[in-house]
mmCIF entry with sequence, helices, sheets and N, C-alpha, C, O atoms, coordinates in Angstrom:
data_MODEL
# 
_entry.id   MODEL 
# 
_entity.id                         1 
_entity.type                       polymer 
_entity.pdbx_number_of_molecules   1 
# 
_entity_poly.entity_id                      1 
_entity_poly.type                           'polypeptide(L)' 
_entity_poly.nstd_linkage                   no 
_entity_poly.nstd_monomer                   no 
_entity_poly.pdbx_seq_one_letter_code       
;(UNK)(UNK)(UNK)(UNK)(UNK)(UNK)(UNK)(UNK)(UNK)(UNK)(UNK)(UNK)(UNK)(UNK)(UNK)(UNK)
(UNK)(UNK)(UNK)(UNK)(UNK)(UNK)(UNK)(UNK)(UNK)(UNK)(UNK)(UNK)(UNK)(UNK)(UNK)(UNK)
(UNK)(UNK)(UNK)(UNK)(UNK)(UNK)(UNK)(UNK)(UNK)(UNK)(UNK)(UNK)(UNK)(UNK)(UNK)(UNK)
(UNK)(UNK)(UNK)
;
_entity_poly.pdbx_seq_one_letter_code_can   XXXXXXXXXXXXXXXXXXXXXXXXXXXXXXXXXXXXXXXXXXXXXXXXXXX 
_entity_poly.pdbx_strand_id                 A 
# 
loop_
_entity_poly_seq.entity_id 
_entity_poly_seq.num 
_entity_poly_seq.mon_id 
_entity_poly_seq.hetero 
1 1  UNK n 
1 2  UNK n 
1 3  UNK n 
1 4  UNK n 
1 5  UNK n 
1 6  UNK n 
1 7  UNK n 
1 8  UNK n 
1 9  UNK n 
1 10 UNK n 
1 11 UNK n 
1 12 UNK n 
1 13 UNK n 
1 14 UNK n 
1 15 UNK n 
1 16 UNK n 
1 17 UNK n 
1 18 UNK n 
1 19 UNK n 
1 20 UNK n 
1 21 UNK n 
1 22 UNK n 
1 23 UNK n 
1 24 UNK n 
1 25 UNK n 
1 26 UNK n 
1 27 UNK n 
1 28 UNK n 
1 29 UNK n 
1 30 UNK n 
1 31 UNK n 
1 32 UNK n 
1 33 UNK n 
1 34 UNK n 
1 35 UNK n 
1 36 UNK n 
1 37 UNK n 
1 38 UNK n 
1 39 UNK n 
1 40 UNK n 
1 41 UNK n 
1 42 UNK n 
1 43 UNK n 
1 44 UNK n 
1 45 UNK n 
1 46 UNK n 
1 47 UNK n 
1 48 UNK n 
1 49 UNK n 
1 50 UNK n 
1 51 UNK n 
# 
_struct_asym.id          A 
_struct_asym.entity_id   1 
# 
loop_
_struct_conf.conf_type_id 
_struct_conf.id 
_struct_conf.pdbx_PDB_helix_id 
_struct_conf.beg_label_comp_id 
_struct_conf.beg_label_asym_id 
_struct_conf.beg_label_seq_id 
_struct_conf.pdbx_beg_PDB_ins_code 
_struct_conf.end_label_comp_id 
_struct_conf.end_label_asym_id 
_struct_conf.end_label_seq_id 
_struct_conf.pdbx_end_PDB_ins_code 
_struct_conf.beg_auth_comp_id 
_struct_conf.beg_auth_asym_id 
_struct_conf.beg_auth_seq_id 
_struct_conf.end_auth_comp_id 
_struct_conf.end_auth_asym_id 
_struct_conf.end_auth_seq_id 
_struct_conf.pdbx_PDB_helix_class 
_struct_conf.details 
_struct_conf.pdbx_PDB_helix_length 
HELX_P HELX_P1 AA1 UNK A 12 ? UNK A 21 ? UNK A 12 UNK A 21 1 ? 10 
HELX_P HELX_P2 AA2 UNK A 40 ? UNK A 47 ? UNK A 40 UNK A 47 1 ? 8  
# 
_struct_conf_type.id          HELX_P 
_struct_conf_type.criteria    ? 
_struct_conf_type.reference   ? 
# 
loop_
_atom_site.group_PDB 
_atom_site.id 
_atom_site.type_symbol 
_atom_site.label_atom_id 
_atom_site.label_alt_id 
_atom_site.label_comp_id 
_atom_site.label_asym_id 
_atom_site.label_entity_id 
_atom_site.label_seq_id 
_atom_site.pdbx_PDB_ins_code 
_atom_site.Cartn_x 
_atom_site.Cartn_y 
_atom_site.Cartn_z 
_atom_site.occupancy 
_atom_site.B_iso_or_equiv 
_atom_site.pdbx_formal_charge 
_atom_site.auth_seq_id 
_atom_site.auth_comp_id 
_atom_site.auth_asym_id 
_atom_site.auth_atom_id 
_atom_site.pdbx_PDB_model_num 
ATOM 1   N N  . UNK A 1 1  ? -5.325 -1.916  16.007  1.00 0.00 ? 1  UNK A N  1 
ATOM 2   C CA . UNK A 1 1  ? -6.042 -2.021  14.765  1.00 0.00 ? 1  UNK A CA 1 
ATOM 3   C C  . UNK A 1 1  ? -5.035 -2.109  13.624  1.00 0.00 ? 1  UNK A C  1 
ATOM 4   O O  . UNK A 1 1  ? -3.914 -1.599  13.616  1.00 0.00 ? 1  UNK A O  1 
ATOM 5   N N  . UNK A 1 2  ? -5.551 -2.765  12.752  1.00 0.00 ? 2  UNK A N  1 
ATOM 6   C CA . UNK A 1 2  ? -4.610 -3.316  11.595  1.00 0.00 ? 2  UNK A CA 1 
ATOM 7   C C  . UNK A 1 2  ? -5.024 -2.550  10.304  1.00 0.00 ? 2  UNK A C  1 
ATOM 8   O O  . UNK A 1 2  ? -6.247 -2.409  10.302  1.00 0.00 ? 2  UNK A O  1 
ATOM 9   N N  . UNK A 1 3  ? -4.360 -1.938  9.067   1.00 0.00 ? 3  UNK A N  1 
ATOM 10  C CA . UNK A 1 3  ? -5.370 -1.400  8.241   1.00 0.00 ? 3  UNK A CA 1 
ATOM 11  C C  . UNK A 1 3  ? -4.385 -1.684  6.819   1.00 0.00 ? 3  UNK A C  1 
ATOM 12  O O  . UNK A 1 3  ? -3.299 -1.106  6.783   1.00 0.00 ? 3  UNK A O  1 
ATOM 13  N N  . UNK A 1 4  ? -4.712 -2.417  5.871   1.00 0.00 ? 4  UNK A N  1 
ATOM 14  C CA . UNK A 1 4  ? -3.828 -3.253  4.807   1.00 0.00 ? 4  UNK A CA 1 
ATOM 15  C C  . UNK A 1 4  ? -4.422 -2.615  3.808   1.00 0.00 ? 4  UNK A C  1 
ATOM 16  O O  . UNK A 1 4  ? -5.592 -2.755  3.453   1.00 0.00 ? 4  UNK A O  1 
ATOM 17  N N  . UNK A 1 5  ? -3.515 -1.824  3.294   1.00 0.00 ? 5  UNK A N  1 
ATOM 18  C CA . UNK A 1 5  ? -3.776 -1.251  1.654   1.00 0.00 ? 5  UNK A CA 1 
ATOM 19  C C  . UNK A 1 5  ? -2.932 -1.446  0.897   1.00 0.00 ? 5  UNK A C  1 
ATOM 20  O O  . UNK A 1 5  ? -1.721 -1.276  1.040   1.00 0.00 ? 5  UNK A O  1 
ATOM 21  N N  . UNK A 1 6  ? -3.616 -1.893  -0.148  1.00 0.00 ? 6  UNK A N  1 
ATOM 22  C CA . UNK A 1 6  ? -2.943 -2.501  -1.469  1.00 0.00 ? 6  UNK A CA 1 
ATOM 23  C C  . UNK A 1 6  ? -2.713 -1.461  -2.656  1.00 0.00 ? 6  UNK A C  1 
ATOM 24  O O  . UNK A 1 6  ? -3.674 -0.818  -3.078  1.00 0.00 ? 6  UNK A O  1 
ATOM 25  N N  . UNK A 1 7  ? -1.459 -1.301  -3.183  1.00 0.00 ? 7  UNK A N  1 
ATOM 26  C CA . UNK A 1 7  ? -0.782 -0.033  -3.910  1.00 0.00 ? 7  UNK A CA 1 
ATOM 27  C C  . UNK A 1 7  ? 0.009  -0.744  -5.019  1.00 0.00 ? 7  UNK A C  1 
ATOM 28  O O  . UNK A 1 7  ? -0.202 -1.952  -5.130  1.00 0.00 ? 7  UNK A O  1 
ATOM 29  N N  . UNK A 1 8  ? 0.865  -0.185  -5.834  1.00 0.00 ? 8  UNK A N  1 
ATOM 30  C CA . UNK A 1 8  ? 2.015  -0.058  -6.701  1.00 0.00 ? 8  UNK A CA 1 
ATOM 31  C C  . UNK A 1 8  ? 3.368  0.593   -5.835  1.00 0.00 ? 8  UNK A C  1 
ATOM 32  O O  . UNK A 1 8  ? 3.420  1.712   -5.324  1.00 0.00 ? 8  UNK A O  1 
ATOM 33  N N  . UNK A 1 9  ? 4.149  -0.176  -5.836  1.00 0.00 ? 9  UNK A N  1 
ATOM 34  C CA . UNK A 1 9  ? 5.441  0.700   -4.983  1.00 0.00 ? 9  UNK A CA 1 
ATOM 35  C C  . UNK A 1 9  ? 5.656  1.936   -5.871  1.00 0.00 ? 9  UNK A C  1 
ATOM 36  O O  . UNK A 1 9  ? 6.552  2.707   -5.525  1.00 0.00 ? 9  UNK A O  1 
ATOM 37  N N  . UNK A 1 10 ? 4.893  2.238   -7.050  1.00 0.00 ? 10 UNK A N  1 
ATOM 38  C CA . UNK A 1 10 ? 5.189  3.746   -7.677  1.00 0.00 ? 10 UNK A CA 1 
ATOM 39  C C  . UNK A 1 10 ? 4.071  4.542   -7.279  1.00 0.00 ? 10 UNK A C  1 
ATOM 40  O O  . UNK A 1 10 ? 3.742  5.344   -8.153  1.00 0.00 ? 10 UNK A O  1 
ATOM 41  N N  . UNK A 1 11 ? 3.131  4.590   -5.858  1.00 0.00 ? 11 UNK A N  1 
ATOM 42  C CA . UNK A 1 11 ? 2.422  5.616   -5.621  1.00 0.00 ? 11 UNK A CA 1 
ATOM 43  C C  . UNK A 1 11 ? 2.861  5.207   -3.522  1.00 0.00 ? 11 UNK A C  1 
ATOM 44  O O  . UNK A 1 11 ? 2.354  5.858   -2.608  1.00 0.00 ? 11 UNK A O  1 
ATOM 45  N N  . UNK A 1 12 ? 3.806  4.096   -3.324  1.00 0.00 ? 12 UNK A N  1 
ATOM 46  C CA . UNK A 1 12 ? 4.065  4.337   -1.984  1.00 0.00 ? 12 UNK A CA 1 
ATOM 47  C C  . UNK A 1 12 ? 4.073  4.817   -1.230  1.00 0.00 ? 12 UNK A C  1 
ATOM 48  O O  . UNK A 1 12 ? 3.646  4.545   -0.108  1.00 0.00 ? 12 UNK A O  1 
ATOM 49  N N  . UNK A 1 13 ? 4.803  6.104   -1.803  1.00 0.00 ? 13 UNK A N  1 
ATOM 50  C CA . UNK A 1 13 ? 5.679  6.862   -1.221  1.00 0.00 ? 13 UNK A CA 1 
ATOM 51  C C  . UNK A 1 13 ? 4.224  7.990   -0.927  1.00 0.00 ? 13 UNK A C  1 
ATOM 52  O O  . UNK A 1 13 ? 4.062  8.373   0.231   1.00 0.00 ? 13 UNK A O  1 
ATOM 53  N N  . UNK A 1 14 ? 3.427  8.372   -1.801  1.00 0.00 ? 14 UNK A N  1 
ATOM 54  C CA . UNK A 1 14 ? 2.558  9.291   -1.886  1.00 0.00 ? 14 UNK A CA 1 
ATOM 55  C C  . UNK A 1 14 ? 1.302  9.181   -0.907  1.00 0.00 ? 14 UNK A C  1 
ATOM 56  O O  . UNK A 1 14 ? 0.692  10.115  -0.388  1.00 0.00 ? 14 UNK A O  1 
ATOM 57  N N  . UNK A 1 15 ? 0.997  7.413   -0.745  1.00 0.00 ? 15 UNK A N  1 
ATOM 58  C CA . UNK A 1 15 ? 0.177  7.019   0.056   1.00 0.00 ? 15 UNK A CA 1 
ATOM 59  C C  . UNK A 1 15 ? 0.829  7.310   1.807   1.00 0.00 ? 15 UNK A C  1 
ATOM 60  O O  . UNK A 1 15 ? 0.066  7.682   2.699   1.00 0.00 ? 15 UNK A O  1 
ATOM 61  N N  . UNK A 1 16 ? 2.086  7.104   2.010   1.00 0.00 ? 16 UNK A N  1 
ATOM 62  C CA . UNK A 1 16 ? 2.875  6.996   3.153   1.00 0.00 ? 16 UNK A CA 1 
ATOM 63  C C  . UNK A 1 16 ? 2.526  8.384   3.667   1.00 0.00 ? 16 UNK A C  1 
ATOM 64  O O  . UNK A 1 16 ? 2.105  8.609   4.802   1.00 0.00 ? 16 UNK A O  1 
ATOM 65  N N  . UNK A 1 17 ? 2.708  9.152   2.868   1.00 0.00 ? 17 UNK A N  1 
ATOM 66  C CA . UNK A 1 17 ? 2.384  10.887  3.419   1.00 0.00 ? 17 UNK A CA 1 
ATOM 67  C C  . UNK A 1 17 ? 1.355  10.914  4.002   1.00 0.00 ? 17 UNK A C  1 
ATOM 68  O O  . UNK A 1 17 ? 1.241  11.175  5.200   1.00 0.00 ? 17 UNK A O  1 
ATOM 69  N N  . UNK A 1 18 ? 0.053  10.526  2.896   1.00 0.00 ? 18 UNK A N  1 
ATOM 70  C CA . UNK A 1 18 ? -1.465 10.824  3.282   1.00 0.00 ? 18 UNK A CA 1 
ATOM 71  C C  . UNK A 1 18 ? -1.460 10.261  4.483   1.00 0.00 ? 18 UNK A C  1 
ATOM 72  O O  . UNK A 1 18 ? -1.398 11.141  5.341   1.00 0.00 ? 18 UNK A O  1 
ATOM 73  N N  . UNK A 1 19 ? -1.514 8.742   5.122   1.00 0.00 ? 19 UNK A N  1 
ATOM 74  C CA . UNK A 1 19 ? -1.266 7.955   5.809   1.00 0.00 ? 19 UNK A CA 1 
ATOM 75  C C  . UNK A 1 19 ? -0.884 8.926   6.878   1.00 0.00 ? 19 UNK A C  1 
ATOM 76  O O  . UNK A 1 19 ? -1.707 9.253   7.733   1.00 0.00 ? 19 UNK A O  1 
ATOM 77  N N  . UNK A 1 20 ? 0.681  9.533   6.858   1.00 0.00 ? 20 UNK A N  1 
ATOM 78  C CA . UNK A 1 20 ? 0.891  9.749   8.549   1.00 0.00 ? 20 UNK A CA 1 
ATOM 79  C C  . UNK A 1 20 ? 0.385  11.077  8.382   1.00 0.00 ? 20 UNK A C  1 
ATOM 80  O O  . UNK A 1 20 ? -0.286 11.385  9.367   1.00 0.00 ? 20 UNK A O  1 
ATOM 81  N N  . UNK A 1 21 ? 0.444  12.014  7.494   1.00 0.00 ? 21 UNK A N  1 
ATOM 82  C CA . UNK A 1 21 ? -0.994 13.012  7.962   1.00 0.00 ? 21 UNK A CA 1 
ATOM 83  C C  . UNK A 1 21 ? -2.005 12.874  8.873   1.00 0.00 ? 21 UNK A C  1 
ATOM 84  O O  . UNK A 1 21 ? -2.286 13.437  9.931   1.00 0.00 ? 21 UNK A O  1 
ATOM 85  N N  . UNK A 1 22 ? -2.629 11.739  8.029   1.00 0.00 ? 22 UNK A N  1 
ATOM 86  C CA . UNK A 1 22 ? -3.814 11.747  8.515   1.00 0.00 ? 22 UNK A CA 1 
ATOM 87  C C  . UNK A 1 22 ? -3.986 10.816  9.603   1.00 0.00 ? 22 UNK A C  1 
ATOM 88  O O  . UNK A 1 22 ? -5.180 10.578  9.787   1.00 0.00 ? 22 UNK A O  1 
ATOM 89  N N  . UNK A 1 23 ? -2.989 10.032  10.613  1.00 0.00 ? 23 UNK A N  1 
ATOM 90  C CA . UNK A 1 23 ? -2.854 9.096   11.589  1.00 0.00 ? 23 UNK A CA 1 
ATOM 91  C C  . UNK A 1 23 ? -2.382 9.900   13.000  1.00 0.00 ? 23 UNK A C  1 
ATOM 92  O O  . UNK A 1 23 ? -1.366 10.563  13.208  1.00 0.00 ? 23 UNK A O  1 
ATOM 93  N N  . UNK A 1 24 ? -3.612 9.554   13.958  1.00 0.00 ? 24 UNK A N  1 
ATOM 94  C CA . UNK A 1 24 ? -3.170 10.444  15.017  1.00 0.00 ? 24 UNK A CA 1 
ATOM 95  C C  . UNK A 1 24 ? -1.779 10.181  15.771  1.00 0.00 ? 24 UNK A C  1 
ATOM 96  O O  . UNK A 1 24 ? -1.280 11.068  16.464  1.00 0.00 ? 24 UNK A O  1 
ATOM 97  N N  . UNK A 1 25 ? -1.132 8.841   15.599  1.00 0.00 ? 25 UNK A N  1 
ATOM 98  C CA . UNK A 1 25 ? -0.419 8.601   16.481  1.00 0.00 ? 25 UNK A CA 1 
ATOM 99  C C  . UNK A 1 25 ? 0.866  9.546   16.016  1.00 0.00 ? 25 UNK A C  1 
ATOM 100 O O  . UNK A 1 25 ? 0.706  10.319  15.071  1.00 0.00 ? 25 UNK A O  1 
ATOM 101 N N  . UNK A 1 26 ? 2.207  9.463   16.734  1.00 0.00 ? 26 UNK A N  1 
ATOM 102 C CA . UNK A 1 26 ? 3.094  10.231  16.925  1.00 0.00 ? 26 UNK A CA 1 
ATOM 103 C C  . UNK A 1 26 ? 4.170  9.732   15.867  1.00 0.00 ? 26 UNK A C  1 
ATOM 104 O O  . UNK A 1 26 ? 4.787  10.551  15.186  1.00 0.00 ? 26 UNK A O  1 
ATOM 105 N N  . UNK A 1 27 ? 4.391  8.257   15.742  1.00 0.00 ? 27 UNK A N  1 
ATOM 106 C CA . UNK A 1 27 ? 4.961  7.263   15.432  1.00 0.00 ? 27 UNK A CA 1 
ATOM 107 C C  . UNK A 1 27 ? 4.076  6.094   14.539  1.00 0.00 ? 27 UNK A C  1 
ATOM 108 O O  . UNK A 1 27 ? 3.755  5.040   15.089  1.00 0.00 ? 27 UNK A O  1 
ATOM 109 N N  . UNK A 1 28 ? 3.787  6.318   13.406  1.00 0.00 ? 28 UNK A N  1 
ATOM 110 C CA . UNK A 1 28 ? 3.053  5.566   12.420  1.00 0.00 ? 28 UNK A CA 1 
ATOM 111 C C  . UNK A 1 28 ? 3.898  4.281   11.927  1.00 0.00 ? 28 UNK A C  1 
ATOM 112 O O  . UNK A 1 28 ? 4.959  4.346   11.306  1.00 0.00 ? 28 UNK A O  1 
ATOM 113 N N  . UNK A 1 29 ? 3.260  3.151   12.302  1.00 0.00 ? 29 UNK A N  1 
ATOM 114 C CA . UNK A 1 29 ? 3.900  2.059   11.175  1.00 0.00 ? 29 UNK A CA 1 
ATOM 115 C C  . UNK A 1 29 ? 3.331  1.602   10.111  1.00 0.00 ? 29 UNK A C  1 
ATOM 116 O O  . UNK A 1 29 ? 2.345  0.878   9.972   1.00 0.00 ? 29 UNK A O  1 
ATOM 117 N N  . UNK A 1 30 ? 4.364  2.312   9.022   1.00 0.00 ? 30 UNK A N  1 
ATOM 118 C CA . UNK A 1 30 ? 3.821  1.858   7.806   1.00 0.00 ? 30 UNK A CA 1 
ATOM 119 C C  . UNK A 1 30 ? 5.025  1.041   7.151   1.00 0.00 ? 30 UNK A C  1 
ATOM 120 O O  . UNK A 1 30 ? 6.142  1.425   7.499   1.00 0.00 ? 30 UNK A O  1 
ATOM 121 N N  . UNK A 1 31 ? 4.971  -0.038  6.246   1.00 0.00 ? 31 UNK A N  1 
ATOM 122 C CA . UNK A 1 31 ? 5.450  -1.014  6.063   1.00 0.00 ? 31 UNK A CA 1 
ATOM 123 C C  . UNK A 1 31 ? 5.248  -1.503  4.373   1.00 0.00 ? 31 UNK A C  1 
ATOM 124 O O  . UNK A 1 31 ? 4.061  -1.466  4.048   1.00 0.00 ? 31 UNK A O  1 
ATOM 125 N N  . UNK A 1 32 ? 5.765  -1.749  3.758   1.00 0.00 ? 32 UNK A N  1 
ATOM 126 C CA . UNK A 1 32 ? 5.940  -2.580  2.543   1.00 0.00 ? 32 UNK A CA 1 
ATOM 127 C C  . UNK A 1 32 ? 6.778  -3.997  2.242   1.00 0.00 ? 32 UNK A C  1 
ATOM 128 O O  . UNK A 1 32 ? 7.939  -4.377  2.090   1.00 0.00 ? 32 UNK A O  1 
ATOM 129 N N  . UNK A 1 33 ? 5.895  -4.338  2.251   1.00 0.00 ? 33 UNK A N  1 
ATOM 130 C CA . UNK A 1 33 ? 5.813  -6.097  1.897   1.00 0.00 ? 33 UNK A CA 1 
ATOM 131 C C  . UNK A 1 33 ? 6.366  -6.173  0.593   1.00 0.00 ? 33 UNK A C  1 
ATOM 132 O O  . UNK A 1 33 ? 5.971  -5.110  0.113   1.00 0.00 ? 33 UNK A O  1 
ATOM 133 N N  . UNK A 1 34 ? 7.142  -6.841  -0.447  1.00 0.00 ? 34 UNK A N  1 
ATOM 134 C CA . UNK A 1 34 ? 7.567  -7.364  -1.321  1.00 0.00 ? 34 UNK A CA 1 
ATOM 135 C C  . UNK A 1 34 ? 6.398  -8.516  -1.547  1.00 0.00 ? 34 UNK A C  1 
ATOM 136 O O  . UNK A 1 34 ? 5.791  -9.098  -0.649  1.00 0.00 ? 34 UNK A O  1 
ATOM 137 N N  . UNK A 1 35 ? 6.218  -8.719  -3.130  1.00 0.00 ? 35 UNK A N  1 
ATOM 138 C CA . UNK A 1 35 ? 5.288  -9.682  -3.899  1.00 0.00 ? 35 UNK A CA 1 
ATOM 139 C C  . UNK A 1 35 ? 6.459  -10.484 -4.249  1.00 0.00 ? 35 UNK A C  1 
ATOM 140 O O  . UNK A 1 35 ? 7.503  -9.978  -4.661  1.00 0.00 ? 35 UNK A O  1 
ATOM 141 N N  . UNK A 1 36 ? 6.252  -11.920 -4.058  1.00 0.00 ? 36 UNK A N  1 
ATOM 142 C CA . UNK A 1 36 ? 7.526  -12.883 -3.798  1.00 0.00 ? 36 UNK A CA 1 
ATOM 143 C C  . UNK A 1 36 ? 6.742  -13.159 -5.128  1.00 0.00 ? 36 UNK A C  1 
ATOM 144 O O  . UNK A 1 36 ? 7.419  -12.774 -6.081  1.00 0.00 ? 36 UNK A O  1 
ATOM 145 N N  . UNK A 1 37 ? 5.631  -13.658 -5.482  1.00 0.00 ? 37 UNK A N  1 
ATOM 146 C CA . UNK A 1 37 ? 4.567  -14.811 -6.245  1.00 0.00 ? 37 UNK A CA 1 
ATOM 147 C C  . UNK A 1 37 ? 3.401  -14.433 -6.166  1.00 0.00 ? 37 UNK A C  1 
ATOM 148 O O  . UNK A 1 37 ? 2.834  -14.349 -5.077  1.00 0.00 ? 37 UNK A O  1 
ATOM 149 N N  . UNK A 1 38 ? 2.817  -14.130 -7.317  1.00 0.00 ? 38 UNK A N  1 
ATOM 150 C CA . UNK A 1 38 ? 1.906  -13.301 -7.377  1.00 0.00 ? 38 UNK A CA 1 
ATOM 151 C C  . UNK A 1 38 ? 1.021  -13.662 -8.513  1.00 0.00 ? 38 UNK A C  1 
ATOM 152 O O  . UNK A 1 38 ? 1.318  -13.270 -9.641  1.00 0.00 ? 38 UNK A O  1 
ATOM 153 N N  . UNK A 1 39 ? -0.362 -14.590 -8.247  1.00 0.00 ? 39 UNK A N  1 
ATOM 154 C CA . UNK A 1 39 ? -1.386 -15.204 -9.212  1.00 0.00 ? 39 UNK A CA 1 
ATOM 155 C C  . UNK A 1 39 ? -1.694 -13.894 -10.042 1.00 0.00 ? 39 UNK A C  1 
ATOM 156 O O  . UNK A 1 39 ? -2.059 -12.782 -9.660  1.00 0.00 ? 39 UNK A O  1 
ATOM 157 N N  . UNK A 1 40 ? -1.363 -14.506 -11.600 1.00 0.00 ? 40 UNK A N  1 
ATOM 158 C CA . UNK A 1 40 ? -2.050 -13.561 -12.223 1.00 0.00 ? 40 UNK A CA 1 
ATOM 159 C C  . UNK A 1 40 ? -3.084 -12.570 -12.681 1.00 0.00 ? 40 UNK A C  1 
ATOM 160 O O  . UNK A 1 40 ? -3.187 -11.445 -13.170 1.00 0.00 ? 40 UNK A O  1 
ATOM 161 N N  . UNK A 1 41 ? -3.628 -13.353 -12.358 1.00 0.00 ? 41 UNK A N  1 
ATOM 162 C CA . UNK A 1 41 ? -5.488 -12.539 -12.265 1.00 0.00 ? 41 UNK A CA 1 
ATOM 163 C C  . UNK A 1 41 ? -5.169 -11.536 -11.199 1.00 0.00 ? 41 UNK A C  1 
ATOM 164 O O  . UNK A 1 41 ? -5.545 -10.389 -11.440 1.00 0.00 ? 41 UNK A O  1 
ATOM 165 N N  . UNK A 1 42 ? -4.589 -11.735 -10.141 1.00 0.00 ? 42 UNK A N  1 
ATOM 166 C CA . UNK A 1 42 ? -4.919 -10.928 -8.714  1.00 0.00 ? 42 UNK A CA 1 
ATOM 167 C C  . UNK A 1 42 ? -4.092 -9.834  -9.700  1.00 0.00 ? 42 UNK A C  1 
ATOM 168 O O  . UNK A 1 42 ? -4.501 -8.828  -10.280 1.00 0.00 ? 42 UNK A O  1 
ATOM 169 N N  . UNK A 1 43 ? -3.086 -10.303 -9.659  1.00 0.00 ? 43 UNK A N  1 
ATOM 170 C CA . UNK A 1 43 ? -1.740 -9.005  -10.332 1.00 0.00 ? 43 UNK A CA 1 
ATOM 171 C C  . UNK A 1 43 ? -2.316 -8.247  -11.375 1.00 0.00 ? 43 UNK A C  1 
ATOM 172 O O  . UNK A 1 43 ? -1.802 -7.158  -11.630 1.00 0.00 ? 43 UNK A O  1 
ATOM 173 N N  . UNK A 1 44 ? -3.361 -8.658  -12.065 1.00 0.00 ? 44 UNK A N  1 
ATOM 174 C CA . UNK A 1 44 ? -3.652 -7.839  -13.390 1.00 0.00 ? 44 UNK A CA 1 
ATOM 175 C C  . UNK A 1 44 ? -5.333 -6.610  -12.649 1.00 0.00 ? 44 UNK A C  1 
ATOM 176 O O  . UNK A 1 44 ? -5.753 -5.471  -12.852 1.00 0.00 ? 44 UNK A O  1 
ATOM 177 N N  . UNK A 1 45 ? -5.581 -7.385  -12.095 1.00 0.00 ? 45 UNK A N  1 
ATOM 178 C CA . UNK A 1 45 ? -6.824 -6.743  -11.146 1.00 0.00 ? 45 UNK A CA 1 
ATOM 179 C C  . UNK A 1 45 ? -6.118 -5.865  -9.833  1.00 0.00 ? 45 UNK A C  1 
ATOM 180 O O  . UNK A 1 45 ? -6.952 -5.334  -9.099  1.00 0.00 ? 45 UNK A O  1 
ATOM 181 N N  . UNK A 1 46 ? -4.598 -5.647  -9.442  1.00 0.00 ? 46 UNK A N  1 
ATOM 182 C CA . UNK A 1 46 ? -4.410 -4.974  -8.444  1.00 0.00 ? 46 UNK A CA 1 
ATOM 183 C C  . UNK A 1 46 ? -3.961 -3.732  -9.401  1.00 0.00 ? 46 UNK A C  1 
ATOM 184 O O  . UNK A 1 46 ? -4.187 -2.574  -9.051  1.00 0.00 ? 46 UNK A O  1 
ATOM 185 N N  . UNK A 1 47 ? -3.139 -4.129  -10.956 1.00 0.00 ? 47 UNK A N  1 
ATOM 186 C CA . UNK A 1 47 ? -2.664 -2.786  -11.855 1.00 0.00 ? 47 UNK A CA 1 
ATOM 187 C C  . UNK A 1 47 ? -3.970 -1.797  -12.138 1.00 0.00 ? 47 UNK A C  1 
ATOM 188 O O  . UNK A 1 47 ? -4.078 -0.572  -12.177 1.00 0.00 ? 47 UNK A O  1 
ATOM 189 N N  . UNK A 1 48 ? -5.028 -3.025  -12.340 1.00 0.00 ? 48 UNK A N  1 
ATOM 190 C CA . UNK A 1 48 ? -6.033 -1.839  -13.263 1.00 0.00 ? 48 UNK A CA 1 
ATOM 191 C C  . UNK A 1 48 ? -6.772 -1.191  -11.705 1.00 0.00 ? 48 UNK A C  1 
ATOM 192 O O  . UNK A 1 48 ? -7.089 -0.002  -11.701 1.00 0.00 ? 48 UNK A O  1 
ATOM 193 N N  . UNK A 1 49 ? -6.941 -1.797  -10.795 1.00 0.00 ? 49 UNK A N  1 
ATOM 194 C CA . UNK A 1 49 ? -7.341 -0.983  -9.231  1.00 0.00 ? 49 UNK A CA 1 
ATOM 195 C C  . UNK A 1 49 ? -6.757 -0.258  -9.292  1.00 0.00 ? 49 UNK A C  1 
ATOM 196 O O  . UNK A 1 49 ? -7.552 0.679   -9.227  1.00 0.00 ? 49 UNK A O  1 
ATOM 197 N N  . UNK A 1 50 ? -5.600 0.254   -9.404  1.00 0.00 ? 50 UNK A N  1 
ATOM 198 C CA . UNK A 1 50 ? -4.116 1.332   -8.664  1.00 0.00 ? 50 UNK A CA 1 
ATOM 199 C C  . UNK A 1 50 ? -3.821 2.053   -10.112 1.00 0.00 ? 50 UNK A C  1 
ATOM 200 O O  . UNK A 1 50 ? -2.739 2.636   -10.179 1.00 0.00 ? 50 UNK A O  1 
ATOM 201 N N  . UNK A 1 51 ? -4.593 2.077   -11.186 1.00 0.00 ? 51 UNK A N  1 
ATOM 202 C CA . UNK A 1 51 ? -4.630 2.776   -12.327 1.00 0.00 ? 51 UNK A CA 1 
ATOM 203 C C  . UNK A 1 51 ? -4.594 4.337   -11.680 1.00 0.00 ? 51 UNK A C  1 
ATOM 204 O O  . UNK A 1 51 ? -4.614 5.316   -12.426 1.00 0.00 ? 51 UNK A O  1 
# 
């Protein structure tokens, strides 16, 4: 199972915790992607989401 959440690399680190807390496995992969190009609208609608 795949599970894609969309953040600010300034609450990463905070989500990464909750994440392997709360993930039964032993060995969690969690991962951050870099925004190469990024349509504006999406970018201004992912700041005010992650407010």
């Amino acid at each position: 199972m795949l599970l894609v959440i969309k953040t600010r690399k300034s609450l990463f680190s905070k989500l990464k915790k909750i994440v392997e807390r709360l993930h039964p496995y032993q060995v969690v992969e969690i991962i951050a992607l870099p925004l190469v190009d990024v349509d504006r609208k999406y970018r201004d609608w992912l700041r005010k989401e992650t407010s």
